[in-house]
N, C-alpha and C positions, 0 to 999 in steps of 0.2 A: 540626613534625610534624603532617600533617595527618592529621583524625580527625572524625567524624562524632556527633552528637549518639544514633545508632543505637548506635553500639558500646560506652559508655559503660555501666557495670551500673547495677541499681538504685539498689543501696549508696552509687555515687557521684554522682550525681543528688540522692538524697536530702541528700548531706554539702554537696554545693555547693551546694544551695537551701538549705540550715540556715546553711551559714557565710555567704552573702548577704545573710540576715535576721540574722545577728550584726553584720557588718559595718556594716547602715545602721540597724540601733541607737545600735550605739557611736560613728559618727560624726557623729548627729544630739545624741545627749548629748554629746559634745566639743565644737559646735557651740553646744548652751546653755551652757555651762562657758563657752566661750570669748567670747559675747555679754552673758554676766554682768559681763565686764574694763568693756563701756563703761558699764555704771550704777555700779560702785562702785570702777571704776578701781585696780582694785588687781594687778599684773606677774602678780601670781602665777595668778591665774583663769587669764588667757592659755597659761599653761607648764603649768597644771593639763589645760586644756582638749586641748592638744595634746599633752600625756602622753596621756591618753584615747586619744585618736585615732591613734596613730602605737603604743601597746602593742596594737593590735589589727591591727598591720601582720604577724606572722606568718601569718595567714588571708587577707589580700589575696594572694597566689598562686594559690590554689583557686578562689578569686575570682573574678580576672580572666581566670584559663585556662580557666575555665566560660564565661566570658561571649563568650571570644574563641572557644570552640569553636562557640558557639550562633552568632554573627554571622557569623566570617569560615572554620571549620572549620579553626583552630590549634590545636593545644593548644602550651604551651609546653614549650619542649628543660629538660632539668636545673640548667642555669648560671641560666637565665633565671626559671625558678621558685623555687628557692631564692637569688636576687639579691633579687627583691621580699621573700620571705616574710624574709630576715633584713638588709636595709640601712635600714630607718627603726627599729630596736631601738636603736642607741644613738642616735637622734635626740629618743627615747621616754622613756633613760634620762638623758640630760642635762637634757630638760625636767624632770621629776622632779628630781633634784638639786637644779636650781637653784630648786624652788617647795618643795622641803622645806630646803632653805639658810633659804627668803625667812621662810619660814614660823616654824622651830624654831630653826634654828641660825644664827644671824644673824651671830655672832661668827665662826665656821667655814665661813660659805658659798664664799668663793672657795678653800677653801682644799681643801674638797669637791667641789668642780669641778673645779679643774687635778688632783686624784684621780682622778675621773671621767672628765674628759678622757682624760686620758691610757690610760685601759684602753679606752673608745668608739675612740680612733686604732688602737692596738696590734687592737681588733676588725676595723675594719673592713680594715685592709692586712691583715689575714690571711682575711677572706673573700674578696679582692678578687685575694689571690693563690691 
């Protein structure tokens, strides 16, 4: 759908430049979380860090259809903005799992995850259909 930087209202301007500056917060702090793994080598920083980053995947839509508007004058169709803003949540929630497994429940971790799993699968074939 192409669309102009002109036609866009204030309101959404303002929303896209606020979730932008959300955006490269959250993934500059996922980024330290995730450069913490190599000083004290521990799984879980990594999956902590990329929880981080990938829970902050429902705003990447607004995001990138801002940016794609400003560059190339797209905005993105429905399938395609709601694909980004909802396919890394169970990517988000599995990291989680398996770093609150590593963390708490050490006894129950796999057992939390093939849990897990299995509702992240059953999600995404159903966004995906």
């Amino acid at each position: 759908m192409n669309i102009t930087l002109e036609e866009l209202s204030t309101f959404e301007i303002t929303r896209s430049v606020s979730t932008g500056i959300f955006l490269i917060i959250s993934i500059l702090i996922g980024f330290r979380i995730l450069l913490k793994y190599f000083q004290y080598k521990q799984k879980a920083l990594l999956t902590v860090g990329l929880t981080w980053i990938f829970i902050s995947s429902p705003w990447w839509g607004n995001a990138f259809s801002f940016l794609s508007i400003l560059i190339i004058g797209y905005a993105f169709e429905p399938f395609e903005y709601l694909l980004i803003q909802n396919a890394f949540v169970p990517i988000a929630l599995m990291c989680w799992v398996y770093s609150l497994g590593e963390l708490t429940f050490k006894k129950y971790k796999y057992k939390l995850i093939i849990f897990y799993f299995s509702i992240c699968i059953s999600y995404l074939i159903y966004l995906i259909v």
